[in-house]
C-alpha positions as CSV (number, residue, x, y, z in Angstrom):
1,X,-62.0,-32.4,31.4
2,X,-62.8,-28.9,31.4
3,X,-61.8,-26.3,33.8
4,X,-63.3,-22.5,34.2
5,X,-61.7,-20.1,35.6
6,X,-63.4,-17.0,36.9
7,X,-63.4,-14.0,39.6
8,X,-60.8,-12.2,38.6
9,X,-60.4,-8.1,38.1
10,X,-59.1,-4.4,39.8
11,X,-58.6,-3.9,43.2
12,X,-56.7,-2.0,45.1
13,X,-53.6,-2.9,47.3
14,X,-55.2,-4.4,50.5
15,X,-58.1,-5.7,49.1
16,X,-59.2,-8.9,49.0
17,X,-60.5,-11.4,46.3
18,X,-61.3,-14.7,45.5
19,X,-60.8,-17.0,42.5
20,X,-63.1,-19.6,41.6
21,X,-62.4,-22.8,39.2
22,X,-65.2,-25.0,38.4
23,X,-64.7,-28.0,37.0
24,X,-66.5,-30.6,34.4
25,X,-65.7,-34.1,33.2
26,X,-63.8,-35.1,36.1
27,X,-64.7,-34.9,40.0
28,X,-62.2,-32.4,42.1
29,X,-61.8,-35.2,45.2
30,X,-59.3,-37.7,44.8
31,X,-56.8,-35.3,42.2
32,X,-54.1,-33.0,43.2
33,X,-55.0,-29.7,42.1
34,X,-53.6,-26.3,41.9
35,X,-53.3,-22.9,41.4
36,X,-50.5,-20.5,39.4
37,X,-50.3,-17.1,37.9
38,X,-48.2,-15.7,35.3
39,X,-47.1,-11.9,35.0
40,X,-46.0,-10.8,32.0
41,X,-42.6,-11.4,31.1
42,X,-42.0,-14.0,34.0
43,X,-41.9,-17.7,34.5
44,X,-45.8,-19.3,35.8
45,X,-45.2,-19.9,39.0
46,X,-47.1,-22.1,41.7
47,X,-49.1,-20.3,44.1
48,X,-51.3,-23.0,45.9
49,X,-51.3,-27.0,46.1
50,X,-54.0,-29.0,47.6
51,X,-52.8,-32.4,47.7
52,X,-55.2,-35.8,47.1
53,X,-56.7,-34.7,50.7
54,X,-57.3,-30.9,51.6
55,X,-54.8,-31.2,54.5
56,X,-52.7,-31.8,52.4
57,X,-51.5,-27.9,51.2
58,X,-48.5,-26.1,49.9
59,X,-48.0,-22.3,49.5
60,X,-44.9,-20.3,48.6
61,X,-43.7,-18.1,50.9
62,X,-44.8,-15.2,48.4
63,X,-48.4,-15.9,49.0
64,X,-48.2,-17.9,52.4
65,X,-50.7,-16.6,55.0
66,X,-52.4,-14.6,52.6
67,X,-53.8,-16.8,49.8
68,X,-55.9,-20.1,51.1
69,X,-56.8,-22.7,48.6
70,X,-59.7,-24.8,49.3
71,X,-62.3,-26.6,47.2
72,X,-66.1,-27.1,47.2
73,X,-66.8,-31.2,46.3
74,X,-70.5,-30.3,46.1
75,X,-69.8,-27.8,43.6
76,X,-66.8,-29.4,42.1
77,X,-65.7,-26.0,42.6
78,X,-61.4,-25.0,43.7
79,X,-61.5,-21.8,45.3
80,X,-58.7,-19.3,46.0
81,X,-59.3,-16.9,48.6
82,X,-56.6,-13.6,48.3
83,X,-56.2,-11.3,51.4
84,X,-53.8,-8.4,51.7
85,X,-53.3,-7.7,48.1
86,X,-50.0,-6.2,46.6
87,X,-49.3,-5.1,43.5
88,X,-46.7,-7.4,42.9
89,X,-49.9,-10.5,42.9
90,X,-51.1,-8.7,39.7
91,X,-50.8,-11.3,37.3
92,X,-52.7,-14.1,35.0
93,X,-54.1,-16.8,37.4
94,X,-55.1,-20.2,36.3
95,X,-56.0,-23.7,37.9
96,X,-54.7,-27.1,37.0
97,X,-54.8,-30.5,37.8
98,X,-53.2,-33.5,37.7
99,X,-54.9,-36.7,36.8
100,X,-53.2,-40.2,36.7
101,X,-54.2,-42.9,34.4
102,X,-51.7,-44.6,32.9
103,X,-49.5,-41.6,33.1
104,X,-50.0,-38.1,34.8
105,X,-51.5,-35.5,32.9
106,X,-52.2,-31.8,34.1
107,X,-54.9,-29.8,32.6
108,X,-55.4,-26.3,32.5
109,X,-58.0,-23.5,32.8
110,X,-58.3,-20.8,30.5
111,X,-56.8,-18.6,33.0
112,X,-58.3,-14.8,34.5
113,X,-56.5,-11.8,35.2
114,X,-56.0,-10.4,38.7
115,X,-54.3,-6.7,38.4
116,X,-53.8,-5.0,42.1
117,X,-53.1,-1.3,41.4
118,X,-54.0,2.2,43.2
């Protein structure tokens, strides 16, 4: 299992920009996946679930009507789509999942930077 994360960069407060994670060795459908960031010298935090079915969503109220998570089956591709930037988003964002087998396991992307500054 492999996951790539990419999209990342400077924009200014307002702005809007999307993260992509495409993923390899394992199909997207059917596996709870999500997206966190990290900024330095904090705690990663969660920032978008999609459940086993895309209705299935959860957002923090930090990010909540103003990040959308979705993902691309076709493309094995999990998008996340960031409207109305602050500068408090700047951070290190990654995607993970979680695959059961006999136990879960989460894997994790390499992780891009998103920095939101004037």
């Amino acid at each position: 299992v492999q996951l790539v994360e990419s999209g990342g960069g400077l924009v200014q407060p307002g702005e809007s920009l999307t993260l992509s994670c495409t993923a390899s060795g394992v199909a997207l459908s059917g596996h709870p996946v999500s997206w966190y960031r990290q900024a330095p010298g904090k705690e990663r935090e969660l920032v978008a679930h999609l459940g086993f079915t895309d209705d299935a969503t959860n957002y923090p109220a930090s990010v909540k009507g103003r990040f959308t998570a979705s993902r691309d089956t076709a493309k094995n591709v999990l998008y996340l789509q960031m409207n109305n930037l602050k500068s408090e988003d700047t951070a290190a964002y990654f995607c993970m999942m979680n695959i059961f087998t006999t136990k879960w396991d989460d894997y994790w992307g390499q992780g891009t930077q998103v920095t939101v500054s004037s």
